[in-house]
C-alpha positions as CSV (number, residue, x, y, z in Angstrom):
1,X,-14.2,-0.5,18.6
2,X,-15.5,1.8,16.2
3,X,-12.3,3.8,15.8
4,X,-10.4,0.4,15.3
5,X,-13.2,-0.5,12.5
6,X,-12.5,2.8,10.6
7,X,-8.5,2.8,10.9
8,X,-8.7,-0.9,9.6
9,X,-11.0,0.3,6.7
10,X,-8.9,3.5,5.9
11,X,-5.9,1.5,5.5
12,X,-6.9,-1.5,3.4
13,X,-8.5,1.4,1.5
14,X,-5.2,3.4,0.9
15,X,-3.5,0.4,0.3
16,X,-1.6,0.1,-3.3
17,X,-3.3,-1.9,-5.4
18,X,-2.4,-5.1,-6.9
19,X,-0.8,-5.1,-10.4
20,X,-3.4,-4.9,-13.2
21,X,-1.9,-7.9,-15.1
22,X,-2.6,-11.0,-13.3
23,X,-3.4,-14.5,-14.0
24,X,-6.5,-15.5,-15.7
25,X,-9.5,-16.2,-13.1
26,X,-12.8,-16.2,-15.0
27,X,-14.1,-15.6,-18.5
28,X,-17.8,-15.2,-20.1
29,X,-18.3,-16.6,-23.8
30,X,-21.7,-15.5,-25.3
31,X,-23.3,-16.5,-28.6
32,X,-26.2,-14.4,-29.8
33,X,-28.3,-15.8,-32.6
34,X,-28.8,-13.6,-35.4
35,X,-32.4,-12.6,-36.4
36,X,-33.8,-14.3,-39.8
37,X,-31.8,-14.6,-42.2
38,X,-28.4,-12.7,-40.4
39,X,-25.6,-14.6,-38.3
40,X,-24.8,-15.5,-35.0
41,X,-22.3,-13.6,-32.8
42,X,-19.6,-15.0,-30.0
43,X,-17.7,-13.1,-27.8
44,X,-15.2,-14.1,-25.5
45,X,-14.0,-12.0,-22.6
46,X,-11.1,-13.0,-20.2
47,X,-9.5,-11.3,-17.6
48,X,-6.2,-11.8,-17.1
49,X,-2.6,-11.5,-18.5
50,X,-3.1,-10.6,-22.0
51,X,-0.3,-12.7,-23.8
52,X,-2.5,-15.6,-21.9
53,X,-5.9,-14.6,-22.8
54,X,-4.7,-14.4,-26.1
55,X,-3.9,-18.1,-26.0
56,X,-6.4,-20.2,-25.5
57,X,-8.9,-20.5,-28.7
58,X,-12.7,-21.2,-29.5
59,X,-13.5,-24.4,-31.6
60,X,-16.8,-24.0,-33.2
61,X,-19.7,-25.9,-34.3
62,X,-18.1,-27.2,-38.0
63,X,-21.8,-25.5,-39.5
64,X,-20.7,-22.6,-37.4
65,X,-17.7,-21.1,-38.6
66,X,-16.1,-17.9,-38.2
67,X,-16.6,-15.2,-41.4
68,X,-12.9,-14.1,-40.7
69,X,-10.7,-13.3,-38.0
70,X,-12.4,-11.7,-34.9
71,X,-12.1,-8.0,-33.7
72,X,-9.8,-8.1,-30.7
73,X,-9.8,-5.2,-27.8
74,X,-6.7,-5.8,-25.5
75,X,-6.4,-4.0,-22.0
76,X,-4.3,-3.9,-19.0
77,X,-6.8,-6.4,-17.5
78,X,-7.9,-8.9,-20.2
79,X,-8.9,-9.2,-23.8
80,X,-12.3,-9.7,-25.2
81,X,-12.7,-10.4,-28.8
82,X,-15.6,-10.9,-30.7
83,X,-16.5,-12.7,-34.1
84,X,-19.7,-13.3,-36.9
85,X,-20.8,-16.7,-37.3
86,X,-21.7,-18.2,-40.6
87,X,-24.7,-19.4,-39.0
88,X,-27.8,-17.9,-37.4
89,X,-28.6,-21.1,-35.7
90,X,-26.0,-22.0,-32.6
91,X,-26.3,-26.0,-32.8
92,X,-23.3,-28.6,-32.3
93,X,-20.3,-29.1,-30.3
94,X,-18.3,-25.9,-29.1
95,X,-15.1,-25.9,-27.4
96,X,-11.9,-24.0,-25.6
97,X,-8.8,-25.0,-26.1
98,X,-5.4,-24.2,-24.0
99,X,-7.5,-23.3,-21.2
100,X,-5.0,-22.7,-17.9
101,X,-5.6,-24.6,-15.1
102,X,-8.2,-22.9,-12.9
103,X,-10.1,-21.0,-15.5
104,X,-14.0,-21.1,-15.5
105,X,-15.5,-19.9,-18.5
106,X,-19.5,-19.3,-18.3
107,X,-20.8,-19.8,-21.8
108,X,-24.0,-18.0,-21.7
109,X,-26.5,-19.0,-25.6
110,X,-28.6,-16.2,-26.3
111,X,-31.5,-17.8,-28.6
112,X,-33.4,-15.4,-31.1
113,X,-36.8,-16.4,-29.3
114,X,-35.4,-15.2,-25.8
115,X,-34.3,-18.6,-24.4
116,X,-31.3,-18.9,-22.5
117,X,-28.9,-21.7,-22.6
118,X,-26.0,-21.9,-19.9
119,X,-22.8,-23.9,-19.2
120,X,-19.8,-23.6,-17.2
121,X,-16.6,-25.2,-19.2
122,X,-13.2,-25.7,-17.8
123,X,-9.9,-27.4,-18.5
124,X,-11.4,-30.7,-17.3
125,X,-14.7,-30.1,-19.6
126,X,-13.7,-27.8,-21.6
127,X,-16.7,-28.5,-24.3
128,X,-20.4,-28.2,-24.8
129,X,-23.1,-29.5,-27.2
130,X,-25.3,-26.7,-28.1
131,X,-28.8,-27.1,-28.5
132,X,-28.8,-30.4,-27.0
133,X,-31.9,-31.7,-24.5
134,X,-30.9,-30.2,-21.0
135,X,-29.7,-33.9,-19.6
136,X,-28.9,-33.4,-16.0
137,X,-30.3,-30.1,-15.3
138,X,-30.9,-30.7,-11.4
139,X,-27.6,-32.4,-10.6
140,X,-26.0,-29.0,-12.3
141,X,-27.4,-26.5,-10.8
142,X,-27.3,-28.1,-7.7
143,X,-23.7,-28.4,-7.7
144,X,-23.7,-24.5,-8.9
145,X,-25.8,-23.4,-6.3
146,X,-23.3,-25.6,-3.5
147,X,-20.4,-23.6,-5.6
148,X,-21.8,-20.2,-5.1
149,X,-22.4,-20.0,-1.6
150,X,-19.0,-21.7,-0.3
151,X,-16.9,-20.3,-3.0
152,X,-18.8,-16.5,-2.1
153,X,-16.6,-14.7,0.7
154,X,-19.4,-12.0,1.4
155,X,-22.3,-14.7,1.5
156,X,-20.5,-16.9,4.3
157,X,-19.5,-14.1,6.5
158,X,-22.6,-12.6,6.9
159,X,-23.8,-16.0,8.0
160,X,-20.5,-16.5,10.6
161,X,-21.8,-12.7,12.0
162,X,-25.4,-14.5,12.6
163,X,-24.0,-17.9,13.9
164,X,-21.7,-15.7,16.3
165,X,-24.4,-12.8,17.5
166,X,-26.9,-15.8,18.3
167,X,-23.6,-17.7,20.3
168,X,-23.3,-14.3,22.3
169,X,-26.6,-13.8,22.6
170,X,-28.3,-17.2,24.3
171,X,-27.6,-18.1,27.6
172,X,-28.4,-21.6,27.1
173,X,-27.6,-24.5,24.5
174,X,-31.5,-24.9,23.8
175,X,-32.2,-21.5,23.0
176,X,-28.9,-21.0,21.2
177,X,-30.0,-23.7,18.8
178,X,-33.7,-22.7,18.3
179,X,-32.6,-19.0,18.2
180,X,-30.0,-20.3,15.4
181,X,-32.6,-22.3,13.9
182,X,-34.8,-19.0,13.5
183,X,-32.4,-16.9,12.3
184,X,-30.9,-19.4,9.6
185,X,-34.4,-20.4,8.6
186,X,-35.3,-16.5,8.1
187,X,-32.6,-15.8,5.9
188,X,-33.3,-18.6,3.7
189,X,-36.6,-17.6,3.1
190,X,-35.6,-14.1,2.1
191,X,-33.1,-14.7,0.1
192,X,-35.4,-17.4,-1.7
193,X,-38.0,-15.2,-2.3
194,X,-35.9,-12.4,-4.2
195,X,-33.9,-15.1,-6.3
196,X,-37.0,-16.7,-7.4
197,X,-38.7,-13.1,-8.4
198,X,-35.2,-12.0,-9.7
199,X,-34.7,-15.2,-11.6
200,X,-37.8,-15.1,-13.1
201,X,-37.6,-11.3,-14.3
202,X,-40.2,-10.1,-11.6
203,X,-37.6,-7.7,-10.0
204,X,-34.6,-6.6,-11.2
205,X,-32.0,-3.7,-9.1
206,X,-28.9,-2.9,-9.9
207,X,-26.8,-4.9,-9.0
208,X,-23.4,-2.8,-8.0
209,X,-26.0,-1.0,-5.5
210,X,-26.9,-4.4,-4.1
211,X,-23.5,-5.7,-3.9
212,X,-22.8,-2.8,-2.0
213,X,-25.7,-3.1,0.6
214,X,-24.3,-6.5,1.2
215,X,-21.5,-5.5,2.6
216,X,-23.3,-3.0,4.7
217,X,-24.9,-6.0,6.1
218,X,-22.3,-7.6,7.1
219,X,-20.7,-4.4,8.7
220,X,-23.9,-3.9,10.6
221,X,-23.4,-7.8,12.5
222,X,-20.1,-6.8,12.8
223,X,-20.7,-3.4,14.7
224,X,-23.6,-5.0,16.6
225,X,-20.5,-8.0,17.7
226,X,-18.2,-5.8,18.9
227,X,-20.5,-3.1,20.6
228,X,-21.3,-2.9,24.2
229,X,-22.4,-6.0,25.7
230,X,-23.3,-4.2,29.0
231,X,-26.1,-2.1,27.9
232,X,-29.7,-2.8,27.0
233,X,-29.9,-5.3,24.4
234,X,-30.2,-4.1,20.8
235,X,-32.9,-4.6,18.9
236,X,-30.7,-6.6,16.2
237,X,-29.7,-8.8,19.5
238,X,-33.5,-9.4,20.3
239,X,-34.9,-10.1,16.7
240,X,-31.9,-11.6,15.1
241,X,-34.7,-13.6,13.0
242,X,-36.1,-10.6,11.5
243,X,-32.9,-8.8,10.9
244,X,-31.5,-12.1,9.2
245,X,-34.7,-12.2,6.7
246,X,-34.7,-8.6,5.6
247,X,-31.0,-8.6,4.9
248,X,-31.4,-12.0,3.0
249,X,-33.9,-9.9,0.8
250,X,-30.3,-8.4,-0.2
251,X,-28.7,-11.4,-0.8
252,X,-31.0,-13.4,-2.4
253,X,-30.7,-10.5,-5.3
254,X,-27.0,-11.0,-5.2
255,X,-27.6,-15.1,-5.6
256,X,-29.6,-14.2,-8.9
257,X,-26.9,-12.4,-10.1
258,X,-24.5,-15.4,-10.2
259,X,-27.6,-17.3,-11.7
260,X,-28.2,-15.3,-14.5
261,X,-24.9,-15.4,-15.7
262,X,-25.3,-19.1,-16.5
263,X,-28.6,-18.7,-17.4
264,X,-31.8,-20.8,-17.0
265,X,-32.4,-23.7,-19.5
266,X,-36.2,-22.6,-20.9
267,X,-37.2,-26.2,-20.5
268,X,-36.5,-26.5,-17.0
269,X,-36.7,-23.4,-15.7
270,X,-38.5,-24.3,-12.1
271,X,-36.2,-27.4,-11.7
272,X,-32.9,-25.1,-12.4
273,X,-34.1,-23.0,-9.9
274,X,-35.3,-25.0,-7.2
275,X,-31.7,-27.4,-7.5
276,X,-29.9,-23.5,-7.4
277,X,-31.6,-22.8,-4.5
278,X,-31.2,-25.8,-2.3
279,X,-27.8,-26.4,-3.3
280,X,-27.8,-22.6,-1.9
281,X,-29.3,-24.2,1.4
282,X,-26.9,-27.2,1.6
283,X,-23.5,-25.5,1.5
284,X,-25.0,-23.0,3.9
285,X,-26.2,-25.9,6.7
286,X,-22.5,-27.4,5.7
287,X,-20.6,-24.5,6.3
288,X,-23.3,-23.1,10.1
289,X,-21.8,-27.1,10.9
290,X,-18.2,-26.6,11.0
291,X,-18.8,-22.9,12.5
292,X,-20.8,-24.7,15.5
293,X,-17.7,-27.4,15.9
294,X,-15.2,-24.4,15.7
295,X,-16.8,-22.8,18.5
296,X,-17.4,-25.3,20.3
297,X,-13.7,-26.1,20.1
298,X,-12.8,-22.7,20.8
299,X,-15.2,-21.7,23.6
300,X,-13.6,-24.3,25.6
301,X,-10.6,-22.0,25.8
302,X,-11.4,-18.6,24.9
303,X,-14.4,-16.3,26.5
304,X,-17.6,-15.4,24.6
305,X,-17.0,-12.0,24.4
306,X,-13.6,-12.7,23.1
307,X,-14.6,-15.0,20.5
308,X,-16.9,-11.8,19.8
309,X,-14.7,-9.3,19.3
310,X,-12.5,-11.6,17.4
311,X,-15.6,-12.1,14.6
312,X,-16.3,-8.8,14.7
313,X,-12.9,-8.2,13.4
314,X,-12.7,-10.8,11.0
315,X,-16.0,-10.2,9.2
316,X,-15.8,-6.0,9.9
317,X,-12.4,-5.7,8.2
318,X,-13.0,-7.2,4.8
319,X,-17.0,-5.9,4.6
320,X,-15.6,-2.4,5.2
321,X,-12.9,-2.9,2.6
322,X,-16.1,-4.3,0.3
323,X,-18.2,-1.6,0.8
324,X,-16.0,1.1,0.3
325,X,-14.6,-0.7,-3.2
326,X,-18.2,-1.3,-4.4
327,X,-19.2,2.2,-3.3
328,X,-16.4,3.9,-5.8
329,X,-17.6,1.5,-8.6
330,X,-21.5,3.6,-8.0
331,X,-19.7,7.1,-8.6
């Protein structure tokens, strides 16, 4: 099993890369006020296809306008150009325009006093009034933190690897679901507790090293899944509870990142974060409820410890390919 783990990784790692220039998937505008008396700052960065980047535009605030044309650094994988404001406060209506379908733009507002202002704009909102009272704060980052966890590939395997080592594990339905129970309940409260320090500034890592443990985490269920089933127990097979809080410690740091590049509004910063967090916790109960009815589906025609080697493929495979990837980035 191990062999077919590291021939799987080996070859996803020596395979050719995609071509640089691709469509454009995401892009981060931030606007720095300007201390007393200088100007504001934007910057726009979007990967991508360069002759697209280039097209879409930023409408500022009318009391905001650009002091010339911006500086604009074009690469292989994006463009990101970056102009003075005639302002130093960021107030009024900013847009994109010619935004391709399927672009997310996080506008992150950098206030002089250290406030943080955050919005996500797209070709269906494509605008934002700056400086305006934080209307809807908990329906938002709700939604965001719903977003982030079913939209976040690494996040929802490691969470199929728990669902499937506590399916292998219990004998019966009862303990199956208190032992699922446990272990879901566990890694809620550790990754709460280090995206509510990180979020508030109390703990900071970095976060290429963290992304990389994460898929180290996963690896481990996967190993643990497609070991021996004949032996002794593991201790990982015991205390699945345990092992599920310390590695949401990891993951809860990897949530925060995703937070912090929206930002938390100053105003409402406990409501932003408690909405994140339990939309965090609802697309994780939606998505351990259609991996239950899968199985149960499944384990009608397929044995246990086939349906366990079969996870411990499909989450192994792509977290070794992660962690080697994010491991080259540390170097």
């Amino acid at each position: 099993m191990r062999r077919a783990f590291a021939l799987a990784a080996l070859a996803l790692a020596l395979a050719p890369a995609p071509a640089a220039a691709h469509p454009i998937g995401f892009g981060l505008l931030t606007l720095r006020e300007g201390d007393e008396g200088e100007g504001a700052e934007a910057e726009l960065r979007l990967s991508g296809a360069p002759e697209e980047a280039l097209g879409v535009r930023v409408r500022f605030p009318p009391a905001c306008a650009p002091d010339g044309e911006p500086s604009v650094r074009v690469a292989p994988t994006g463009v990101d150009r970056r102009w003075r404001l005639g302002c130093a406060r960021l107030e009024g209506p900013i847009a994109l325009e010619r935004l391709p379908a399927g672009l997310e733009v996080q506008l992150v507002v950098l206030r002089r006093g250290g406030e943080r202002e955050g919005a996500r704009l797209d070709a269906r909102a494509p605008s934002h009034d700056l400086g305006a009272p934080p209307a809807g704060v908990f329906a938002a980052y709700l939604g965001l933190g719903v977003e982030h966890i079913l939209f976040g590939p690494d996040h929802l395997l490691f969470v199929l690897g728990l669902v499937l080592l506590v399916w292998r594990t219990a004998r019966t339905p009862r303990r199956r679901a208190r032992d699922l129970l446990a272990a879901v309940t566990a890694f809620t409260l550790g990754h709460s507790l280090t995206l509510g320090l990180a979020a508030l500034g109390l703990l900071a890592l970095p976060i290429a090293a963290v992304e990389a443990c994460i898929a180290l985490s996963i690896l481990a269920l996967a190993v643990e899944l497609g070991g021996s089933w004949e032996d002794a127990p593991t201790w990982t097979r015991r205390r699945p509870g345990l092992v599920a809080a310390a590695f949401g410690l990891l993951h809860g740091l990897g949530f925060a990142s995703a937070l912090e590049a929206v930002g938390l509004p100053r105003g409402a910063l406990l409501e932003a974060l408690l909405a994140f967090n339990l939309g965090v916790e609802l697309g994780q109960l939606a998505f351990v409820g259609a991996a239950l009815l899968a199985l149960g589906l499944l384990a009608r025609r397929v044995p246990a410890a086939r349906l366990a080697r079969l996870g411990a493929y499909a989450i192994g495979v792509p977290a070794a390919y992660w962690l080697l990837t994010r491991l080259a980035t540390l170097g």
